[in-house]
N, C-alpha and C positions, 0 to 999 in steps of 0.2 A: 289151367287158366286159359290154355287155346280155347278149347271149345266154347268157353263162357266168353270171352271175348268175337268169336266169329258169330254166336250164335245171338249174342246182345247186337251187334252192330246190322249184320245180316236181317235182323226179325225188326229191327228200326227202320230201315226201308222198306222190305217188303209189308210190314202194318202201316206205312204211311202211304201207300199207292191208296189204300181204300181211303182214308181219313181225305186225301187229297182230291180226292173224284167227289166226293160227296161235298167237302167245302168251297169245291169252284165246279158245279152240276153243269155247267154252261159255258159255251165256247167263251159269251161275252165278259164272263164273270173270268176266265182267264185269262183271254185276252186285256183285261183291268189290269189285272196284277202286272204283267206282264208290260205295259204301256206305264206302268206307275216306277217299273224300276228304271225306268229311262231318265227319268228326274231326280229318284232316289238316292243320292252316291252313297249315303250312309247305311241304307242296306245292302247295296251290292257290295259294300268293303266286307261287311259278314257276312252273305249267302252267298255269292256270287253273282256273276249277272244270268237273265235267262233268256236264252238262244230261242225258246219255239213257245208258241201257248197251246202246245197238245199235251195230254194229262203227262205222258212221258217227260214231256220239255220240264213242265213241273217238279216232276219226282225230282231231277236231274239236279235242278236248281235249288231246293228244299231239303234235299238232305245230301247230296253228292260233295259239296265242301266239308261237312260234316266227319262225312262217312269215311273221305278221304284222309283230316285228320288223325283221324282216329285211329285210321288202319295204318298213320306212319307210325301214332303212339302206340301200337300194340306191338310195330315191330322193333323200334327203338327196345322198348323192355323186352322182350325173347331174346334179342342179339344182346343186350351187354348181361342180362342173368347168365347166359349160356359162354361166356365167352369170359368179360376182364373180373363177373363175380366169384365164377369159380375162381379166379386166379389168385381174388385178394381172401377168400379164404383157406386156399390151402390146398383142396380140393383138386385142379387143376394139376399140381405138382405132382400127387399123389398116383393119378393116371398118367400121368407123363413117363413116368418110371417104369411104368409097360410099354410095351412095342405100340406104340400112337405115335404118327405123327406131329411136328408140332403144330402143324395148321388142322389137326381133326376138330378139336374145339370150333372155331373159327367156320370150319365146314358142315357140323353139324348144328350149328346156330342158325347159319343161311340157309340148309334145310326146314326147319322147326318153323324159320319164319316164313318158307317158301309155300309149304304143307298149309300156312295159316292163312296166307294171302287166297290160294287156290279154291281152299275151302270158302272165304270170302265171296271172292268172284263168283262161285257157281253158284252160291246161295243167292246173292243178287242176281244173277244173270235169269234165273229158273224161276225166281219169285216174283221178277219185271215182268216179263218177256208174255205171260199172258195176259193180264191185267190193262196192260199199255200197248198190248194187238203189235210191237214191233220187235222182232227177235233180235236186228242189229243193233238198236237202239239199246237193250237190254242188255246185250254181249257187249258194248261199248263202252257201257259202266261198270259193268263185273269187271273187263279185263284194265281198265282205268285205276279202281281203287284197286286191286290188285300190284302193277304197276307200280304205283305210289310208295304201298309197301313195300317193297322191296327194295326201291330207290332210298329208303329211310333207312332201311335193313340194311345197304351196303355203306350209310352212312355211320350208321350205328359200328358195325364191321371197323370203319377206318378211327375212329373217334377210340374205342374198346383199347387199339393198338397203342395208342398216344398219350394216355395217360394209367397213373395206377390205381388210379379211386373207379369204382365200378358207379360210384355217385356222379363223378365229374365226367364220366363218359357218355352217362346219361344226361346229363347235366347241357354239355357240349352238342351232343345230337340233337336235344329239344332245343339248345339256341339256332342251331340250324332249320328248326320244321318252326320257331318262333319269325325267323327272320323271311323264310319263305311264307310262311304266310302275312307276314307284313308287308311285304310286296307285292303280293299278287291282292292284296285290299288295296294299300294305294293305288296300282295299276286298276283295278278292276272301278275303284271310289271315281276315279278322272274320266273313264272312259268306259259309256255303256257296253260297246261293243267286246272291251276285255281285250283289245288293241294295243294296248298302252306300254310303254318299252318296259316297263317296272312289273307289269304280268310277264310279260316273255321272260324276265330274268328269272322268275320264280319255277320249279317245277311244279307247283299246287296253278301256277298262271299256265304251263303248259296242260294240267291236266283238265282242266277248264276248258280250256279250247280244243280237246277231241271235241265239244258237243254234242254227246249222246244224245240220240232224239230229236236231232237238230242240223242232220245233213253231215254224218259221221267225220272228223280226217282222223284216217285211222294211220297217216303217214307219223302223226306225232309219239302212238304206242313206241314209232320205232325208234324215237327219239328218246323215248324214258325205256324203253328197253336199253338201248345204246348208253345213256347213264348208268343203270345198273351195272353193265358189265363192266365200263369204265372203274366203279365204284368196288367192285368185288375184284378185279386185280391190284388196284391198291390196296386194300386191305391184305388180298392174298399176300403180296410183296414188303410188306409192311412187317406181318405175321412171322414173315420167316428170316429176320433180321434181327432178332433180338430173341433175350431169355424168358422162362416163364417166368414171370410175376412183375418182369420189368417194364420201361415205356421207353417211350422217346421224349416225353416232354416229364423231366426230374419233376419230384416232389421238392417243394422249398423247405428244407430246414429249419426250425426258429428254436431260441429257449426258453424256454419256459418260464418265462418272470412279470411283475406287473401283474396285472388280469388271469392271464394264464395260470395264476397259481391258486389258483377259487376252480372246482367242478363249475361253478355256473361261468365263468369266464372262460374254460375249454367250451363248455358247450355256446359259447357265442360264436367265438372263433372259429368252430366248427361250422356253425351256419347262419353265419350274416352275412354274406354273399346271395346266399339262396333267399333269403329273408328279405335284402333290399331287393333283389331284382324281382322277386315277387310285389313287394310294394310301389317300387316304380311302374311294374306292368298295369298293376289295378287302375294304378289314378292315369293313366293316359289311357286305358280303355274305358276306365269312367266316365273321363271327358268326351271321346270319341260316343259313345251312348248317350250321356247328357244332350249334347249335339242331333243326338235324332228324335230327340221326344219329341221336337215341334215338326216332323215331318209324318209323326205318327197319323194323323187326323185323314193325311195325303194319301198314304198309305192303304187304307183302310177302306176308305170310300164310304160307298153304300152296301160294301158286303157285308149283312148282319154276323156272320160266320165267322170271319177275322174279327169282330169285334168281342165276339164270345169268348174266344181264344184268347183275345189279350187281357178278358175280366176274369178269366179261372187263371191266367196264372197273373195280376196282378189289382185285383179288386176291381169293384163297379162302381167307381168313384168316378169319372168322368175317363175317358179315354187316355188324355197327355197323363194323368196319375196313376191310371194301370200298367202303361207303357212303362214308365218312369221305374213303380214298383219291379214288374217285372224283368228290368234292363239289373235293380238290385238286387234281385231276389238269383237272379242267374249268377251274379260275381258272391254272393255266399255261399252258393253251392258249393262253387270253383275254391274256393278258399278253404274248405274240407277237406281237399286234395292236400292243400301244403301242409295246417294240421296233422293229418295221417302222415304223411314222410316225416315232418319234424319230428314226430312220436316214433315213428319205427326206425327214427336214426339210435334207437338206445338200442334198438333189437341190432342192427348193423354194427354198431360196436362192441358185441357182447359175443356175436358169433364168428368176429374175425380179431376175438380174445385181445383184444386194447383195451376192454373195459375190465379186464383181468389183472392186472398189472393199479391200473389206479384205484379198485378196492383192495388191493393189497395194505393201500397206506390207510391213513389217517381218515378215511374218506367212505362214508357209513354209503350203504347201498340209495335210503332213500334220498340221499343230498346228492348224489350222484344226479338219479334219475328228476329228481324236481328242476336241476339244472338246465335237463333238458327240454322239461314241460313248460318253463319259464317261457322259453323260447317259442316251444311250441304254441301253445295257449296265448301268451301276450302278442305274438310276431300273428296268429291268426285274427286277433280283434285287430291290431292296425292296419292289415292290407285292408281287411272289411271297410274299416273307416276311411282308407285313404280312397279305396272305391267308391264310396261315398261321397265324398269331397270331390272327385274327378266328376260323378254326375252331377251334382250341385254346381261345379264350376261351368259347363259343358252346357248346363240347360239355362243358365244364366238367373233362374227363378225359383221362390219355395226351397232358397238353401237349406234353412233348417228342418225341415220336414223332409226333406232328402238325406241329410244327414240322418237322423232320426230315425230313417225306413232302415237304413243302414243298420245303426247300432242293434235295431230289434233282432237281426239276427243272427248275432255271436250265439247267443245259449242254442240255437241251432248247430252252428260251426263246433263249438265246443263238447255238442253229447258224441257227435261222429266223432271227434278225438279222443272224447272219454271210452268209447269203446274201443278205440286202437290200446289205449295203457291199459285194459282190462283185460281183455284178450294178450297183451303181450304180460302181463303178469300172471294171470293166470296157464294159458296156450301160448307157450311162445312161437310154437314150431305154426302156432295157426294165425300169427298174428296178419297177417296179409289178408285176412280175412276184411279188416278193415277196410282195403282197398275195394272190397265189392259195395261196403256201405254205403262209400263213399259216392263209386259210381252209381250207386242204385239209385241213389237222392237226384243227381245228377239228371239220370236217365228220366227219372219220372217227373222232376221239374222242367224241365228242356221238351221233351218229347209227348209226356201223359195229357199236357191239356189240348195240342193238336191232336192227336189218335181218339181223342176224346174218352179217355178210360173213365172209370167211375169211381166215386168219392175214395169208398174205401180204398183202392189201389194209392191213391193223390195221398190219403193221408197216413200210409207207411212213412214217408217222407216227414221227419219234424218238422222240416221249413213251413210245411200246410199248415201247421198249428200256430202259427204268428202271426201279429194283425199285417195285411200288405199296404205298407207308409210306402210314399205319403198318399194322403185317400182317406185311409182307414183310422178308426178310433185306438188309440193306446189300449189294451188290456193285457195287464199285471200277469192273471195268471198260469196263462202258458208259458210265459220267460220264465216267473218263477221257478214254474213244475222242470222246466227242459234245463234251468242251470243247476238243480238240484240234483236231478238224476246225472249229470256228467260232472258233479265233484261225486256223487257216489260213485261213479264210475274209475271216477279217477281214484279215490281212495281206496276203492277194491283190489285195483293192478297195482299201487304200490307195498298195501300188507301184502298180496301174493310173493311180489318180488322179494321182498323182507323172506318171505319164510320158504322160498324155492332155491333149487344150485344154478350156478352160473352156469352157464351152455359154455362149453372150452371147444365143441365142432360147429 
């Protein structure tokens, strides 16, 4: 998964140096954008603000938030797979009983993520650095998101120590890379310049302000260096205070009665935490998108180019409805994500053998896993809707046809999940395969209509095959075809289940 991760995030910037030279051919045309984010708060709370209008400044601003994300979420997952997953499956203990260390885990985690980050950096640094004629400027962003990773990495690191769910440590780090970058939006949303005390709290607000391409400080590397290390002796310290498979922060004990005594009531319990704070995040980013459709128009100008870009990825219905689509069309990709985890939390309970013990009883395999689909499936249409709702509130207009753009794409959200329970009935050991679908939809909706790729690539992605509401006319039969193929899907990975052995490693 390293290499598909450096090699996806990595070939996102360097394919959008070209896409971006070509959409702004003219100083003036960049210099626009550039003078337009001055006004803008609501895009600069999601790209950031941008420091220069040379094609660099650009890249910098256009995918460098991004990029940075991204590279904490790759290292978030490296550090707790390598570190509290081994532990809650068993794994962990197993090597412990050989001459290892108990901090080897731990240190081979921050290698794995070290190797991933490096490979990152050099891949942007060498793919910038020609195209944008400035090698500091280019070595500024490689060693930035690099950086970042790592600073997630040793977050991931202390989070792994503190609790015993390999979920909740993920869980806990991502509220960390959630809250920092809600920060450095507010920060960056109030104040052009990325000034603002609520950026400096953020490390995504510090990494912002190296400005690569932009009159470098590279005093700040030494500051997110300086984090890291901070971050990697607690963890170290952390590490070597306790037993394997134990934490610091106890698991709550409860009994099993009420709800809890239904598979579909464990499986709530299990994830209505995740489930709300997924539906809370959509409708306040909803609302925050809602909020910018009526700046879109500002935005945009007189560059035919951006205008193009906003009707491939949300119809040519007038501009504010492309926008609009596209602002929904982005939070149901996003929401394929939770799908797939909620789906692959049955593969997680089956490989750290808890799901061993409750088909022991009374409790048939496919009531088991439907319990969890319940969750999965129903918990992914309402964030859809509540994101929904957040735009519709946000834009203040066209609520139900905002709504409406909404609902059209569950049977999208729904086949990405129907292939997670197929793949794990069928592949269990492949089921993470999911996770590539997921992001591939992702990449190609987010990314494929700025790099300007061609049809066929765009409609890999089911999302392509929906009408884009609001704008667009209702038509039947591609929701149809896209909900029919994911209950086939679905029904495929529970016969499998049905007639395959439990994984007990």
């Amino acid at each position: 998964m390293v290499p598909a991760w450096v090699l996806t995030l990595g070939l996102v910037v360097v394919g959008g140096v070209g896409s971006l030279e070509n959409l702004y051919d003219t100083p003036e045309k960049r210099a626009d954008i550039v003078d337009s984010l001055l006004t803008n708060g609501s895009l600069r709370a999601i790209t950031g603000p941008a420091f220069d209008d040379t094609l660099g400044g650009l890249v910098a601003w256009r995918f460098g938030m991004f990029t940075l994300t991204m590279a904490a979420l790759m290292s978030v997952l490296i550090v707790v797979r390598h570190t509290r997953e081994e532990e809650e499956t068993g794994r962990q203990e197993m090597l412990s009983s050989m001459a290892v260390g108990r901090r080897a885990s731990l240190t081979a985690a921050l290698l794995t993520a070290l190797v991933a980050n490096t490979g990152l950096a050099l891949l942007i640094t060498l793919g910038t650095a020609g195209p944008t004629g400035s090698t500091s400027g280019a070595l500024a962003l490689g060693l930035t998101v690099g950086a970042v990773g790592m600073l997630f990495a040793g977050a991931a690191g202390i989070t792994a120590q503190l609790t015993e769910s390999a979920r909740l440590a993920r869980g806990m780090a991502g509220g960390a890379l959630g809250l920092a970058f809600a920060l450095r939006s507010a920060g960056d949303s109030a104040e052009a310049d990325g000034n603002s005390v609520l950026t400096w709290l953020s490390p995504l607000g510090w990494a912002s302000q190296v400005r690569p391409f932009a009159g470098e400080r590279w005093w700040l590397l030494l500051l997110l260096a300086a984090a890291v290390v901070v971050q990697g002796l607690v963890a170290y310290a952390l590490a070597g205070r306790r037993d394997v498979g134990m934490s610091f922060l106890a698991t709550r004990p409860g009994p099993a009665v009420g709800r809890l005594t239904t598979a579909t009531g464990l499986a709530w319990r299990l994830q209505r935490g995740t489930f709300l704070a997924w539906t809370a995040a959509f409708l306040v980013i909803g609302i925050v998108f809602g909020g910018m459709a009526s700046g879109a128009s500002d935005l945009v100008g007189d560059n035919e180019n951006t205008r193009q870009i906003f009707e491939r990825l949300g119809g040519q219905t007038g501009l504010t409805n492309a926008f609009l689509a596209s602002m929904i069309g982005m939070l149901g990709m996003v929401a394929a994500v939770y799908v797939v985890s909620a789906v692959l939390r049955l593969h997680g309970e089956e490989t750290s053998q808890r799901a061993e013990p409750i088909l022991a009883n009374a409790v048939s395999r496919s009531g088991w896993a439907v319990g969890h689909l319940l969750i999965a499936f129903g918990g992914g249409a309402v964030i859809v809707v509540a994101g929904g709702l957040g735009v519709g509130i946000g834009h203040g207009e066209s609520f139900g046809s905002v709504l409406g753009g909404a609902l059209v794409l569950i049977p999208a959200v729904w086949l990405v999940g129907g292939v997670a329970v197929a793949l794990y009935g069928l592949l269990p050991r492949f089921a993470a395969v999911a996770w590539a679908l997921a992001g591939l939809c992702l990449a190609i909706g987010w990314i494929g209509p700025a790099l300007d790729l061609p049809d066929a690539v765009l409609d890999l992605s089911p999302y392509a095959h929906l009408p884009k509401m609001p704008g667009a006319e209702m038509s039947w039969p591609p929701v149809l075809v896209l909900t029919a193929l994911a209950v086939a899907l679905v029904g495929t990975g529970l016969v499998a289940l049905r007639r395959r052995d439990i994984e007990t490693t």
